[in-house]
C-alpha positions in Angstrom: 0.0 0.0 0.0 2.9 2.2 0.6 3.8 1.9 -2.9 0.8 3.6 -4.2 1.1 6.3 -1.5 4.5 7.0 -2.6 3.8 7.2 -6.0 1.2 10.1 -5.2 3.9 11.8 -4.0 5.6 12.7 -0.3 3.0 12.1 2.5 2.2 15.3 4.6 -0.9 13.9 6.2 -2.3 11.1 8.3 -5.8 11.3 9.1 -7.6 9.3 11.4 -11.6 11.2 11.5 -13.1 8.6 14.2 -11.9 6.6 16.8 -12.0 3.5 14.8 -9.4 4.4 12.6 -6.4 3.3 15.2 -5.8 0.0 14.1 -3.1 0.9 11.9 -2.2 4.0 12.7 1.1 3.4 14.5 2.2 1.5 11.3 1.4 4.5 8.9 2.9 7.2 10.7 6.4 4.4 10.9 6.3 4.4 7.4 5.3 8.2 7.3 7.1 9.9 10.3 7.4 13.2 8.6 3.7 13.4 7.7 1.1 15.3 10.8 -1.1 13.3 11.9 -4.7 14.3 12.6 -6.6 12.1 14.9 -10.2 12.2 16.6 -10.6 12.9 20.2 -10.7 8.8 21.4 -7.4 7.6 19.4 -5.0 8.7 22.1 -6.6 6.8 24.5 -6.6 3.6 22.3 -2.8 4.7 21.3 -1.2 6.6 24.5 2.1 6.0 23.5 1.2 8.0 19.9 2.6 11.6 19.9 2.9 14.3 18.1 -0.8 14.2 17.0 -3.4 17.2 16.5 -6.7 16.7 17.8 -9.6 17.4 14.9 -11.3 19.4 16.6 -8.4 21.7 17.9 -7.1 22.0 14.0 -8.0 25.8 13.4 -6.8 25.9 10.0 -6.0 22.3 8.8 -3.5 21.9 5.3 -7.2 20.8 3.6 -9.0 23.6 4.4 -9.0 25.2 1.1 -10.5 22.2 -0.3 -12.4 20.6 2.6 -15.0 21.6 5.2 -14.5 20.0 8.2 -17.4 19.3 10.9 -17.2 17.2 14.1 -20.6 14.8 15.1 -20.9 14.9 18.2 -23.1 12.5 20.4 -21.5 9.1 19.8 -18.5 8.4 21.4 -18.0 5.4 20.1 -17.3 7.2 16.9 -16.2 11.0 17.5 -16.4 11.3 13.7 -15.0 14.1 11.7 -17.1 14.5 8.3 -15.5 16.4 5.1 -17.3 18.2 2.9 -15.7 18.7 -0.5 -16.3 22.3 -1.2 -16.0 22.0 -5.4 -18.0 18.8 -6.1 -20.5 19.1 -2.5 -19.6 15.6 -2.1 -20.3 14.5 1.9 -16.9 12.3 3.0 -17.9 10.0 5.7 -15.9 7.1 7.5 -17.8 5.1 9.8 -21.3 7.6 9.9 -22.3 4.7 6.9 -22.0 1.4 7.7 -24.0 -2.1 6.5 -24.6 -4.5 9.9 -26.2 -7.5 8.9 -27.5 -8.0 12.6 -29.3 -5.8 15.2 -25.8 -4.1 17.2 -26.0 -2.9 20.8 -25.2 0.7 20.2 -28.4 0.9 17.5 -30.0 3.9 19.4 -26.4 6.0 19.6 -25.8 4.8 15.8 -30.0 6.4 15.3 -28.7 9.6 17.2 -25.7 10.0 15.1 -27.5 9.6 11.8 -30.0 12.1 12.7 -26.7 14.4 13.6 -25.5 13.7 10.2 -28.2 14.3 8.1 -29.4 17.6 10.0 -25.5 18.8 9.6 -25.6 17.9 5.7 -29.2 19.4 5.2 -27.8 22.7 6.6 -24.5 22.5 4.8 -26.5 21.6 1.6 -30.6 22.8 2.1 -30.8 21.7 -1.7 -29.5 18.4 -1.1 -26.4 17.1 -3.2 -27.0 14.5 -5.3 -24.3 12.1 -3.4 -23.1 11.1 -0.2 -19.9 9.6 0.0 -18.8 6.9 2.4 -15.2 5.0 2.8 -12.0 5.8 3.0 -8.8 5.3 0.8 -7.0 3.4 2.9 -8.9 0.6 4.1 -10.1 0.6 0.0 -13.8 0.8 0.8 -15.5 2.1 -2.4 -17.7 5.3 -2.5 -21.2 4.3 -2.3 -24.5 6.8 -3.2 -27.0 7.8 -0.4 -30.0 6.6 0.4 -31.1 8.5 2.9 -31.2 12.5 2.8 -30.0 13.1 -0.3 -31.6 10.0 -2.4 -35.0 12.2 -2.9 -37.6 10.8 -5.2 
């Protein structure tokens, strides 16, 4: 996987936009030491020993700001996702907000709360709706996927 990074060109940022994204964190910023990392507020207690990190929420101007709207959702810790809006094509960026469980989970009411959060954050970001929601992320390789909830009208 580094391979592809690299041929991208030099690193300068790894992001980790909700608590689940620690599993291989330590190994990308090894291979990327260079590169700031961004993390959401409950990776350093799943990676104590990680430093050198800026909290999401305390990034007042991140490096993507020109290109990327940032908003933090709030009400599920399990999560503490940070959710990109791409400012030229008003595509929503999500990580973990859209997932597929194929049984009933115990967190089902947080995950209901948290939905609700999203879709009342990308109805005032986009009162005309967008056409698209996107969901994944490039590292784990999960492909985009279009909404079917707020933005799938009619």
């Amino acid at each position: 996987m580094t391979a592809a990074v690299d041929a991208l060109g030099p690193a300068s940022v790894i992001l980790a936009p909700s608590n689940g994204h620690n599993l291989w964190l330590r190994a990308w910023h090894d291979a990327y030491p260079d590169a700031n990392v961004h993390v959401s507020a409950g990776i350093p207690k799943k990676l104590p020993a990680l430093g050198g990190y800026l909290l999401l929420d305390e990034a007042s101007d991140p490096p993507w700001s020109a290109d990327l709207e940032q908003q933090m959702l709030r009400g599920v810790p399990f999560f503490d996702e940070c959710v990109f809006l791409h400012k030229a094509s008003r595509s929503l960026i999500v990580t973990d907000l859209v997932q597929n469980h194929r049984r009933p989970c115990d967190e089902a009411e947080q995950i209901r709360s948290y939905i609700e959060q999203q879709r009342n954050l990308h109805n005032r970001l986009l009162p005309g709706g967008c056409g698209s929601a996107v969901g994944g992320s490039a590292v784990s390789g999960i492909a985009p996927a279009r909404a079917t909830g707020c933005c799938a009208r009619g």
